[in-house]
C-alpha positions as semicolon CSV with decimal commas, in nm:
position;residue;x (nm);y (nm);z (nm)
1;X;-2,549;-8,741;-0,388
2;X;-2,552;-8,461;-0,684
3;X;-2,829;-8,553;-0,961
4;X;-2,710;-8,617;-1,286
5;X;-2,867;-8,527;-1,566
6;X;-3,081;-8,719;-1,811
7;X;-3,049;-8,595;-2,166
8;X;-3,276;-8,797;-2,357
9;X;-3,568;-8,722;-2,064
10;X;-3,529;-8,312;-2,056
11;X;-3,600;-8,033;-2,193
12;X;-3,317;-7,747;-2,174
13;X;-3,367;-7,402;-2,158
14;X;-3,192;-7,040;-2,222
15;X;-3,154;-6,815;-1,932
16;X;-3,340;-6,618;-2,141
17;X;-3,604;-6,877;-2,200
18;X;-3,580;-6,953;-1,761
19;X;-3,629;-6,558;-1,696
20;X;-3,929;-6,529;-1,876
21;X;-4,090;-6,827;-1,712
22;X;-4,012;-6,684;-1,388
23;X;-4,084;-6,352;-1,465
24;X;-3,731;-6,229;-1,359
25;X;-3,417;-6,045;-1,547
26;X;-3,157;-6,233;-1,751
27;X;-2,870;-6,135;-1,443
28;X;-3,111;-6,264;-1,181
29;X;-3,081;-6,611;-1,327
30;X;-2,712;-6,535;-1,385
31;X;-2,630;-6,521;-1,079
32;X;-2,853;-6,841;-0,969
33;X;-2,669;-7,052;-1,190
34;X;-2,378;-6,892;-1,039
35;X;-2,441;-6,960;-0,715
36;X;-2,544;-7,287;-0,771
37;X;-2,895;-7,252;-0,689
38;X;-2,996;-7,317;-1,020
39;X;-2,833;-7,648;-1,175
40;X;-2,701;-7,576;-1,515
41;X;-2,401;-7,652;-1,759
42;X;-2,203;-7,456;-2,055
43;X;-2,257;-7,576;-2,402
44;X;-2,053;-7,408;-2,613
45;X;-2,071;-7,020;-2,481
46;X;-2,399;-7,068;-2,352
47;X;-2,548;-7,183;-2,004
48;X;-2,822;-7,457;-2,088
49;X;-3,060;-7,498;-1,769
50;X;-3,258;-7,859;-1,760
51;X;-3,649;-7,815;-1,749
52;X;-3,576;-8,120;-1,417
53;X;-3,332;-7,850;-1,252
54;X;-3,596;-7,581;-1,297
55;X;-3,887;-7,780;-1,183
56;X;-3,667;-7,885;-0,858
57;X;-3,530;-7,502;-0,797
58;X;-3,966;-7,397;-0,843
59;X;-4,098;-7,688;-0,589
60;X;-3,823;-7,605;-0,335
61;X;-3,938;-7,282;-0,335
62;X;-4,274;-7,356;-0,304
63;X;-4,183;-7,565;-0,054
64;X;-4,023;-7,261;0,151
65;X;-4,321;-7,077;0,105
66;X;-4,583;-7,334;0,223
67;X;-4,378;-7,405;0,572
C-alpha cells in the first residue's frame, strides 16, 4: 500500500533544501526522486519532497546500516 501524503501534518522541502540536509549535490537528489527512492511530487515546476518521505528514506537507511 503506497503512503499518501498528509499536507496539513508536513513540512516540504526543496531539493535544494534536502541536499543540504544530507550533505549531497542537487543531481544526487535528482535522481532519487527519480528513481523513486525518494517520495516527492511537482508543484508547479518544482519537485516538493515531504519532511515524512525524508525521515522514512533517512531511517531506512539507517536501518541498512545497522543490519
Amino acid at each position: 500500500m503506497a503512503k499518501k501524503f498528509h499536507a496539513l501534518e508536513d513540512k516540504y522541502y526543496s531539493i535544494n533544501e534536502v541536499a543540504q540536509i544530507m550533505n549531497v549535490r542537487y543531481m544526487t537528489v535528482s535522481k532519487m526522486i527519480g528513481r523513486g527512492e525518494l517520495k516527492a511530487f511537482r508543484l508547479h515546476r518544482q519537485y516538493r519532497i515531504p519532511e515524512s518521505a525524508l525521515l522514512d528514506l533517512m531511517n531506512e537507511s539507517a536501518s541498512k546500516l545497522a543490519a
